[in-house]
C-alpha positions, 0 to 999 in steps of 0.5 A: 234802679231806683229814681230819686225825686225828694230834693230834685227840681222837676226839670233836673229830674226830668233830665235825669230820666231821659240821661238814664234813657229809662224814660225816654229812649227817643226824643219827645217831641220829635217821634212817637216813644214805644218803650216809655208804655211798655216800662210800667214802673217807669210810668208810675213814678212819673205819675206819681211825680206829676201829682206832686208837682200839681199840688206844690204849684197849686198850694205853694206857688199858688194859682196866679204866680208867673213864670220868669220873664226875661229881657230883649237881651236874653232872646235865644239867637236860634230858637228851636222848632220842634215836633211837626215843623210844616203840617201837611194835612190837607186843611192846613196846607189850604190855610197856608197857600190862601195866607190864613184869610179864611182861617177861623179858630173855633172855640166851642163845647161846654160854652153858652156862646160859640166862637169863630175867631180870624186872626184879625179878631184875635189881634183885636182881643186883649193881648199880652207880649212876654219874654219867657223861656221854652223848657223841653223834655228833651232837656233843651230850652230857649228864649223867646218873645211871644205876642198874643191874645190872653186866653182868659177874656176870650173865654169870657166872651164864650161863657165857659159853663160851670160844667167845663173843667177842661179845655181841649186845644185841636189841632191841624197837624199830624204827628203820627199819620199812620193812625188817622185822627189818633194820630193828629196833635192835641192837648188839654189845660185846666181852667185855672191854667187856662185863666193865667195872665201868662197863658195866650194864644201867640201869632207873633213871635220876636216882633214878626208874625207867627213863623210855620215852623213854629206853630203859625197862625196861632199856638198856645202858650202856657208857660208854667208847663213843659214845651209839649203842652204848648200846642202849635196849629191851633184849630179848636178849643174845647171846652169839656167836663172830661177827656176820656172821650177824646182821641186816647183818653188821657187828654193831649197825643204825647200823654195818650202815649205815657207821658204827664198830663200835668208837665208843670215847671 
């Protein structure tokens, strides 16, 4: 069966590939997709699909253009929680049980000046509050008002060294805890995306602090790219030349498992 892309804009496309079912036969973001790695032609039409897209939003969009804002209005009345909703990792349910107050965010690699953030210090980085829409491959979206630090000063203070391509974003929870650390959740951006204005660390959502479901203390939000590259617990950023070092290799848990490296909207 053929799968035509000229003409289509990604997120209908995207749609269209888990409708046929050929893409993704289970969901996403809530459970790991065996068939997506079996069906080789499959996955080679969505690389080919991730290219075009990163270069369209490179060259035509170019590298500063924001993603739709919306108004207090618009907030989704009930905004899906997805993929891990309340962590059980060990390290993670200490964090929770002591309210965060040891909680530190590290950000280190290829820097010249490591970082380890409290939630206090994040709250006192430049910040940014943008009403923005959550697009899930899974074909749903939602409207949400997201508070946080901007990624970008941060990494001003850090030093990104010029060796750095990527950051790497650890995190404390496990989607697949049979697998051991291959199966704990992370996630990767390049630099440009990295230093988009739109592109923060959120610890409030509507107003309220972070809520667990949704990703608590801090997540990521980057908002040109699909809902599974928007990583929830955060606890590391990395900065690194590459990624084929880390975990499988293809640079986040849903990616190591066929999915887009580049999931731009």
């Amino acid at each position: 069966m053929s799968l035509p892309l000229t003409g289509l804009p990604r997120r209908t496309w995207l749609q269209g590939l888990a409708a046929s079912g050929l893409a993704l036969a289970t969901s996403a973001c809530d459970r790991v997709v065996d068939k997506l790695n079996a069906n080789r032609k499959v996955t080679g039409v969505i690389a080919k699909a991730e290219g075009l897209t990163y270069r369209s939003q490179r060259s035509l969009q170019g590298r500063m253009a924001l993603a739709q804002e919306f108004t207090p209005a618009d907030i989704s009345k009930d905004f899906r929680a997805n993929g891990s909703i309340r962590p059980r990792d060990p390290a993670y349910q200490a964090h929770l049980k002591a309210g965060f107050a040891d909680y530190r965010l590290v950000i280190d690699g290829l820097v010249e000046r490591p970082q380890a953030l409290s939630l206090a210090d994040l709250r006192a980085a430049p910040a940014r509050t943008q009403i923005t829409r959550h697009d899930c491959v899974e074909g749903w979206s939602s409207i949400g008002q997201w508070t946080g630090a901007r990624l970008s000063p941060l990494l001003d203070r850090a030093g990104v060294k010029p060796e750095a391509r990527y950051l790497v974003f650890h995190c404390f929870d496990s989607l697949d805890e049979s697998a051991g650390e291959l199966g704990r959740y992370y996630e990767s951006i390049d630099l440009i995306d990295a230093h988009h204005p739109q592109t923060i660390l959120a610890y409030a959502m509507n107003g309220r602090p972070l809520p667990v479901a949704h990703g608590a203390p801090v997540r990521l939000r980057v908002e040109r790219q699909l809902g599974y590259k928007h990583a929830k617990y955060l606890a590391r950023i990395e900065a690194v030349a590459d990624f084929s070092h880390i975990s499988g290799g293809k640079g986040g848990f849903w990616e190591d498992r066929g999915y887009e490296w580049y999931a731009g909207i």
